[in-house]
C-alpha positions in Angstrom: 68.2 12.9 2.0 70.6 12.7 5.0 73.0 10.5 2.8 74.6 11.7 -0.2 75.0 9.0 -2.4 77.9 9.2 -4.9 77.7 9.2 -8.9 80.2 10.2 -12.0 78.6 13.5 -12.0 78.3 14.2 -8.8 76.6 12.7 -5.4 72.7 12.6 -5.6 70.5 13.8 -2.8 67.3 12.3 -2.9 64.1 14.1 -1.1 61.4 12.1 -0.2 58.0 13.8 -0.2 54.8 12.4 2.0 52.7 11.5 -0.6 54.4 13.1 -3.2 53.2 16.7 -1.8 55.6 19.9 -2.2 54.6 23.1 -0.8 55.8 25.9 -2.5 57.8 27.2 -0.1 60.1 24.1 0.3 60.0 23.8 -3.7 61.8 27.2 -3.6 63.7 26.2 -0.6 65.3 23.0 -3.0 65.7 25.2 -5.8 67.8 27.3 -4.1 69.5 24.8 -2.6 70.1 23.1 -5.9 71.7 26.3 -7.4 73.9 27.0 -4.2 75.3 23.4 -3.5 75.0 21.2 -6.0 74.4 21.1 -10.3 70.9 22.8 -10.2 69.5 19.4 -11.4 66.1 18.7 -9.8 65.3 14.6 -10.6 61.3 13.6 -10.4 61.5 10.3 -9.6 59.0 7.1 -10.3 57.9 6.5 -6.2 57.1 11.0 -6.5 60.0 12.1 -4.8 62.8 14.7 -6.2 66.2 14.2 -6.1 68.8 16.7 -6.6 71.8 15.8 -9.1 75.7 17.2 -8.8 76.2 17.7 -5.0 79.7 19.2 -5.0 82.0 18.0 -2.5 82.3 19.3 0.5 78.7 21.0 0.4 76.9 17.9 1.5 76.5 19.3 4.8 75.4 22.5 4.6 72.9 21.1 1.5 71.2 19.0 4.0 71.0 21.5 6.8 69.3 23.7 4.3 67.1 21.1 3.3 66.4 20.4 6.7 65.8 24.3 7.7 63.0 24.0 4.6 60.8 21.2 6.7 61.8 18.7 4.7 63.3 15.2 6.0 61.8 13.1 8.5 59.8 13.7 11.8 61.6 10.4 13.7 59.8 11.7 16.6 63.0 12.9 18.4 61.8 16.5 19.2 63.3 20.0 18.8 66.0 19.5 21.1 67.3 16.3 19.1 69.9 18.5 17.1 68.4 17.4 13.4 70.5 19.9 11.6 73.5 18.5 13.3 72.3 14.9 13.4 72.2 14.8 9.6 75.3 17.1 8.9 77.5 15.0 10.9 76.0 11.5 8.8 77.6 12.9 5.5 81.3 13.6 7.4 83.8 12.0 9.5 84.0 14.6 12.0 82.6 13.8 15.0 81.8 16.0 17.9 81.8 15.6 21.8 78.1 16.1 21.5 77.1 13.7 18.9 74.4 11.2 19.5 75.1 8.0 17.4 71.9 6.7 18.2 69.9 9.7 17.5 71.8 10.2 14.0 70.7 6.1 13.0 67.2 7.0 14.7 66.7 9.7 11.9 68.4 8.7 9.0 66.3 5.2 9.6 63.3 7.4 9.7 63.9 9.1 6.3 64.6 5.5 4.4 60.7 3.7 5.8 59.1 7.0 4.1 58.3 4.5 1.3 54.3 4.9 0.8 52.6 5.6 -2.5 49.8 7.0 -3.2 48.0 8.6 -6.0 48.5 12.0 -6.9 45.0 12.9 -7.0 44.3 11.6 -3.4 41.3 13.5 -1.8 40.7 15.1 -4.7 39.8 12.5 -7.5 36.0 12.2 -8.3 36.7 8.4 -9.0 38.0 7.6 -5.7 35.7 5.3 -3.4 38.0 6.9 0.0 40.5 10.2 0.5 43.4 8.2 1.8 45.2 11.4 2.5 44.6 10.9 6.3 45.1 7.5 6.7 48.6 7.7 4.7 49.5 10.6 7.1 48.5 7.6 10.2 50.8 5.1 8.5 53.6 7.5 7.8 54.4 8.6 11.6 54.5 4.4 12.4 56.6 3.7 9.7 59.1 6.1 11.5 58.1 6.3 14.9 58.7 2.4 15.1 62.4 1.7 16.1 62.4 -1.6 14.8 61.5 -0.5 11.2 65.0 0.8 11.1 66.2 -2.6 9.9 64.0 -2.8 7.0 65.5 -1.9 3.5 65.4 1.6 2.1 63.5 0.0 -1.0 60.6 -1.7 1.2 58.0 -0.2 -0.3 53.8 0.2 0.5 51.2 1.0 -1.4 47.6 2.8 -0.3 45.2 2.7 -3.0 41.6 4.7 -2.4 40.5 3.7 -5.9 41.4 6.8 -7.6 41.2 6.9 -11.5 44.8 8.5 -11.6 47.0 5.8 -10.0 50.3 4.2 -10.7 49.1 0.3 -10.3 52.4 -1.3 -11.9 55.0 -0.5 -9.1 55.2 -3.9 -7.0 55.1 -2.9 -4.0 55.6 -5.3 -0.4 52.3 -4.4 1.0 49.5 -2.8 -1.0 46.2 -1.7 0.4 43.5 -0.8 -2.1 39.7 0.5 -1.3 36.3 -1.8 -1.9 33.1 -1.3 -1.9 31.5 -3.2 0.5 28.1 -3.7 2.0 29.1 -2.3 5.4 30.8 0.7 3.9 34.6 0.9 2.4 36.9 -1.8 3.1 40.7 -2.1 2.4 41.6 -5.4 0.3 45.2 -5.9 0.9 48.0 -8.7 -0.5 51.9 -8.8 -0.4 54.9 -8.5 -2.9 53.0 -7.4 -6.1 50.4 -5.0 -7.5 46.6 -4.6 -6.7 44.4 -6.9 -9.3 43.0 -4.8 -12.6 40.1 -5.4 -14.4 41.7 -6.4 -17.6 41.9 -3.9 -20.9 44.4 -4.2 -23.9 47.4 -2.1 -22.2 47.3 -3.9 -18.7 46.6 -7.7 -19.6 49.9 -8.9 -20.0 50.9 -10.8 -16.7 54.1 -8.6 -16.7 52.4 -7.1 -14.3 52.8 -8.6 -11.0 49.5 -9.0 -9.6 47.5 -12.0 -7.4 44.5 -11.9 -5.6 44.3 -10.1 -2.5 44.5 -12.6 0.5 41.6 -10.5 2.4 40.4 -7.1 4.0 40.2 -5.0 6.9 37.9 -2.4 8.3 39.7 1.3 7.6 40.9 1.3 12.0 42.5 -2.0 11.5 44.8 -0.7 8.7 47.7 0.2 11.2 47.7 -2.5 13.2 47.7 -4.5 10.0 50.6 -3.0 8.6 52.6 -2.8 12.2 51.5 -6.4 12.2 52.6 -7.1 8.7 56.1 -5.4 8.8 57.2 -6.8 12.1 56.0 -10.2 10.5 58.5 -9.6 8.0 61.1 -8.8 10.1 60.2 -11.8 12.4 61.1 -14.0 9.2 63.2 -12.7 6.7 66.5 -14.0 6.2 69.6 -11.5 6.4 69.4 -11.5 2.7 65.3 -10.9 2.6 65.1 -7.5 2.1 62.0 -7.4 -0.2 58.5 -9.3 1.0 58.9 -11.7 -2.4 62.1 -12.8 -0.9 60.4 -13.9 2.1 57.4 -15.7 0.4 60.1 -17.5 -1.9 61.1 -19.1 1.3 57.6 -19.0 3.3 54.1 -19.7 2.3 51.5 -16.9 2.7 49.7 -18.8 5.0 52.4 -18.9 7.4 53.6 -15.3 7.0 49.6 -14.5 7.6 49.6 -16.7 10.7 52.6 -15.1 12.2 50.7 -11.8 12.0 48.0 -12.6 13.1 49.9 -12.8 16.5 50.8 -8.9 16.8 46.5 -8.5 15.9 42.9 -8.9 18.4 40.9 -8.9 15.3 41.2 -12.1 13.3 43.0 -12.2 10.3 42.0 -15.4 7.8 42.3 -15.2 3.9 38.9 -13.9 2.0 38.2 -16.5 -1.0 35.6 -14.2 -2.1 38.3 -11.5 -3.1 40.2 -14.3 -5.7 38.0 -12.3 -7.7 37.6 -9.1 -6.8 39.1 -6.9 -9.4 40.3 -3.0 -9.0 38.4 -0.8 -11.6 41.8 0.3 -14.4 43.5 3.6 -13.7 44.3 6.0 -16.7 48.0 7.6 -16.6 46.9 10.1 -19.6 44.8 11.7 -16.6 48.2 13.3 -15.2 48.1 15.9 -18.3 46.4 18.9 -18.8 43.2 20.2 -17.0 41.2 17.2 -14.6 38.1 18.0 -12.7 38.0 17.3 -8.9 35.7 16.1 -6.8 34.7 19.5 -5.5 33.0 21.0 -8.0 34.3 24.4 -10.1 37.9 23.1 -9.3 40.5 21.0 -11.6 44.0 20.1 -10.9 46.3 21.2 -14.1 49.2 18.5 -15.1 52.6 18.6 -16.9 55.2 16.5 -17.6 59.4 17.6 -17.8 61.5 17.0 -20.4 62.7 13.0 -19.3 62.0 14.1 -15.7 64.3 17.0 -15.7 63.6 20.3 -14.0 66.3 23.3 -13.0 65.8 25.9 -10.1 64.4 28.1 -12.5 61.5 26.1 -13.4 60.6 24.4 -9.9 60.4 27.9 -8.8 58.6 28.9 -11.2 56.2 26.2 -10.4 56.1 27.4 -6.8 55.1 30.8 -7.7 51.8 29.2 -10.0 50.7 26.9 -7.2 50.8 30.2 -5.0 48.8 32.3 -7.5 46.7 29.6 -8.9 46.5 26.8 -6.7 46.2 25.9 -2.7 50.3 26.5 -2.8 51.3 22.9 -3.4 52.3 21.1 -5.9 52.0 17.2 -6.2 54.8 15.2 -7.7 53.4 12.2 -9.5 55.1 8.7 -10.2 55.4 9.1 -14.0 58.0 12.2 -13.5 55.5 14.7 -14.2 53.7 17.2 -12.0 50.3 18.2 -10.5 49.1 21.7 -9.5 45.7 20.5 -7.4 42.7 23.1 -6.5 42.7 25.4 -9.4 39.9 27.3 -9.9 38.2 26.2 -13.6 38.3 29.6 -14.9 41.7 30.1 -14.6 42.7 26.8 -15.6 43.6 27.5 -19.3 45.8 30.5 -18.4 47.7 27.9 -15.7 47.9 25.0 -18.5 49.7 27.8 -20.9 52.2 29.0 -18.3 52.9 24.9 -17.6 53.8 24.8 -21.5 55.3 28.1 -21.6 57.9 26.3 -18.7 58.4 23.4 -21.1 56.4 20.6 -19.9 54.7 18.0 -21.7 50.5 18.9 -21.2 49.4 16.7 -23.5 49.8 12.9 -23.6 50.5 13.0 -27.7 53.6 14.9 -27.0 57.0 12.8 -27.9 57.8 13.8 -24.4 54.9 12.7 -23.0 55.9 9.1 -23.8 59.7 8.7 -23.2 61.5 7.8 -20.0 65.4 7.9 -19.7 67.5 6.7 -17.0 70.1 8.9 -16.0 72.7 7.6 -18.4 76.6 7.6 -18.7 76.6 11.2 -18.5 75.9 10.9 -14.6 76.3 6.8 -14.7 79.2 4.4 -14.8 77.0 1.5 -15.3 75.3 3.0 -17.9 76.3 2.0 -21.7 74.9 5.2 -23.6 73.9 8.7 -22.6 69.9 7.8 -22.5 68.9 11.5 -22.1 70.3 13.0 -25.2 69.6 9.5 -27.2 66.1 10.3 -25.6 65.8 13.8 -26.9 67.1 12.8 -30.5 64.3 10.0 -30.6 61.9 12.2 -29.9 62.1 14.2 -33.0 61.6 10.9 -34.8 58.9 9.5 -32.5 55.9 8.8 -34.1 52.2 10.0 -32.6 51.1 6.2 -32.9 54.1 5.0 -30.7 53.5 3.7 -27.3 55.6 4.9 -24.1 59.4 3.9 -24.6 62.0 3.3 -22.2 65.6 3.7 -22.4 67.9 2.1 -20.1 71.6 2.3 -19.8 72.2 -1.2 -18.4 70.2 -4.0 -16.8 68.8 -2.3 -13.7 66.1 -0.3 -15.3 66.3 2.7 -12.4 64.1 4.7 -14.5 61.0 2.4 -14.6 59.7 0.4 -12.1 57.0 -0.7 -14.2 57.7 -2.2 -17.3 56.9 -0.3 -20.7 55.5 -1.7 -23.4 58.7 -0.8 -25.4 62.5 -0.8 -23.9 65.7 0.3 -25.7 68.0 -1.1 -23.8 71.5 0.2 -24.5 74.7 -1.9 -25.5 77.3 0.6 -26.3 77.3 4.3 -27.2 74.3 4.9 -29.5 73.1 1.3 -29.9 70.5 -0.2 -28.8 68.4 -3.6 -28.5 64.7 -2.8 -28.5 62.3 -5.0 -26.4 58.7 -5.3 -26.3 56.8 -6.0 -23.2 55.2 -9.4 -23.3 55.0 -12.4 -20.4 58.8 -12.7 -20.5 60.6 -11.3 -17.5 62.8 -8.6 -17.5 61.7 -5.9 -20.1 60.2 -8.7 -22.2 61.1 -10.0 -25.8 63.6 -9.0 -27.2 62.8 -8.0 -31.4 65.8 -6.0 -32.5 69.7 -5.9 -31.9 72.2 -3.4 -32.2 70.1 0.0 -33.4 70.7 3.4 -33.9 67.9 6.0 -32.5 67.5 6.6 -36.5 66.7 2.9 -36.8 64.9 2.4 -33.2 62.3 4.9 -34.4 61.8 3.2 -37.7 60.9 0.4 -35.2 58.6 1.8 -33.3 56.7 3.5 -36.0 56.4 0.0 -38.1 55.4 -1.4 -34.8 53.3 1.8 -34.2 51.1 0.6 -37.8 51.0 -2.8 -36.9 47.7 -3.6 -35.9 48.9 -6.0 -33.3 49.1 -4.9 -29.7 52.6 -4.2 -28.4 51.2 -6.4 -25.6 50.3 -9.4 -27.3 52.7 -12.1 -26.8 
């Protein structure tokens, strides 16, 4: 948030939300702010954050002080006499003032880049879940930026907390991931490095595209922060200047001895668990993000839609606001599949909330073309990118069969839209043309089984593929 970062349509401002939560009042705070300083594009994002799209020039400081005025941004810890507002305006100029604090401005922008934890979107809420992580994330999140030395770690280090909730992104490889147990003592936290939590296998999650290993052991819920101050400073300890992920480390450094290392910032001991080579996390179930869920407390749901590729205006997100005031507990939660969550509904007026989600224009149901397509931002806001994914993405959709699994479309090699992998990706090679790949134990997007295609032709593809009675997973 406190650095605008510069694109062909405009510089992006991205928003980092703890946990993916949004109160209403800061959703109407960015919408406004969207509308008033930049294109009145509001981004959901795959780690459930927003970012906002077309900053003009020269409003970059008076975006973020208005951001900043909302609540949002970090909490570095710095106090109400640390000048934020004028801490971050200052980062996105090169006036300087008399008065400006170097230090302090590095202190918070540090702060806003560590606010990299995950959780599910249903967190305290979710019937499935074996432990509300919501207080425990909120624990981890001051020490991630209360820590000075943190500063040094990349923007993109990224940890995931995992209280065994049936609505959970388990795809993203994260650098540290914590996920809940049951255990004869009570709840325990199995945890592992650079990958994704181990899944009970079913036909959409068995290819070994997903990165996944056993977890190396588990902790007691009170050792989880020292764990993870242990762990990060471990990684910091041993990286390389050019380590700025935890699988760049443990391509140079055995598990053992990255373990080792932190077992000297911890009094409890710290030894790998062969019992947990197979312990297995129960699957999650993505389609749960749509439509009307029941909670754990009973006579309450939380009501689920998903944007057009992502997409929301001011309009809508304050729309949005308004229905989690009238309807919900005045928040909304942001999920990591670009969709959104309104949490504590009241059963009997869930139907009437689902039909003002659709009335907006989101996706409620996980049949809907929508529902199923992810699009980077493409060359209409991307120089890298080879095609304009979100209008290729909104002509497939009229040809996208009811059969066909979820479909990426990329405009170039980085995949910024997907941090998982799908099991289908069209990835683009020049205006309109696409290869389309199929997600199988290659790396990247997977094997690639067509060249050159129009969208006409890529959905021909994928409803062929669609009848086959092969799994777009099988090898």
């Amino acid at each position: 948030m406190l650095r605008i970062v510069a694109a062909l349509d405009g510089g992006i401002c991205r928003i980092k939300l703890p946990g993916g939560v949004l109160h209403a009042d800061e959703a109407s705070a960015i919408a406004d702010a969207s509308e008033r300083h930049a294109a009145g594009v509001i981004e959901l994002t795959n780690r459930a954050n927003l970012q906002l799209r077309g900053v003009r020039a020269g409003h970059e400081a008076a975006l973020i002080e208005a951001l900043v005025d909302a609540g949002l941004g970090p909490d570095a810890g710095l106090g109400p006499d640390a000048g934020l507002a004028q801490v971050c305006s200052t980062t996105t100029t090169s006036t300087t003032s008399p008065a400006f604090d170097v230090s302090v401005a590095s202190a918070v922008s540090a702060a806003d880049d560590v606010r990299n934890l995950m959780l599910s979107p249903s967190a305290g809420r979710d019937p499935h879940a074996l432990f509300d992580t919501t207080a425990l994330a909120a624990q981890i999140l001051t020490l991630l930026q209360s820590e000075p030395r943190f500063a040094a770690l990349s923007p993109k280090f990224a940890l995931l907390l995992d209280g065994g909730e049936r609505l959970a992104m388990l795809e993203h490889p994260h650098d540290v991931w914590l996920a809940a147990t049951d255990h004869a003592e009570g709840v325990r936290f199995a945890f592992g490095l650079a990958g994704c939590p181990p899944v009970s296998p079913t036909p959409a999650n068995h290819s070994s595209a997903v990165t996944s290993a056993a977890a190396l052991g588990s902790v007691t819920l009170s050792q989880i922060p020292a764990l993870v101050k242990a762990l990060l400073h471990t990684f910091l300890d041993l990286a390389e200047p050019d380590h700025t992920r935890m699988r760049h480390l443990l391509a140079a450094q055995s598990v053992d001895t990255v373990l080792q290392r932190a077992q000297t910032y911890l009094d409890f001991p710290l030894s790998r668990d062969p019992a947990l080579t197979t312990w297995r996390r129960a699957p999650a179930d993505a389609s749960l993000r749509f439509g009307v869920q029941p909670q754990r407390k009973a006579g309450t749901c939380h009501v689920g839609g998903q944007p057009p590729l992502g997409r929301l205006n001011g309009a809508t997100l304050r729309a949005l606001a308004v229905l989690a005031e009238d309807s919900g507990n005045a928040t909304l939660r942001v999920t990591p599949w670009q969709s959104v969550l309104l949490p504590d509904v009241a059963a009997e007026a869930a139907s009437s909330v689902l039909a003002r989600l659709a009335a907006l224009g989101l996706a409620c149901d996980p049949g809907d073309p929508m529902a199923r397509l992810i699009a980077c931002a493409g060359s209409s806001g991307c120089a890298k990118s080879h095609a304009d994914t979100k209008a290729d993405a909104l002509r497939l959709a009229a040809h996208l069969p009811a059969e066909a699994q979820q479909v990426h479309l990329s405009g170039c090699l980085r995949s910024c839209a997907a941090a998982h992998c799908a099991p289908y990706t069209l990835l683009a090679a020049e205006p309109s043309r696409y290869d389309l790949y199929r997600r199988d134990d290659s790396p990247g997007f997977g094997q690639c089984i067509a060249h050159h295609l129009t969208i006409e032709q890529a959905a021909d593809a994928l409803a062929r593929l669609a009848r086959s009675t092969r799994s777009p997973f099988d090898a």
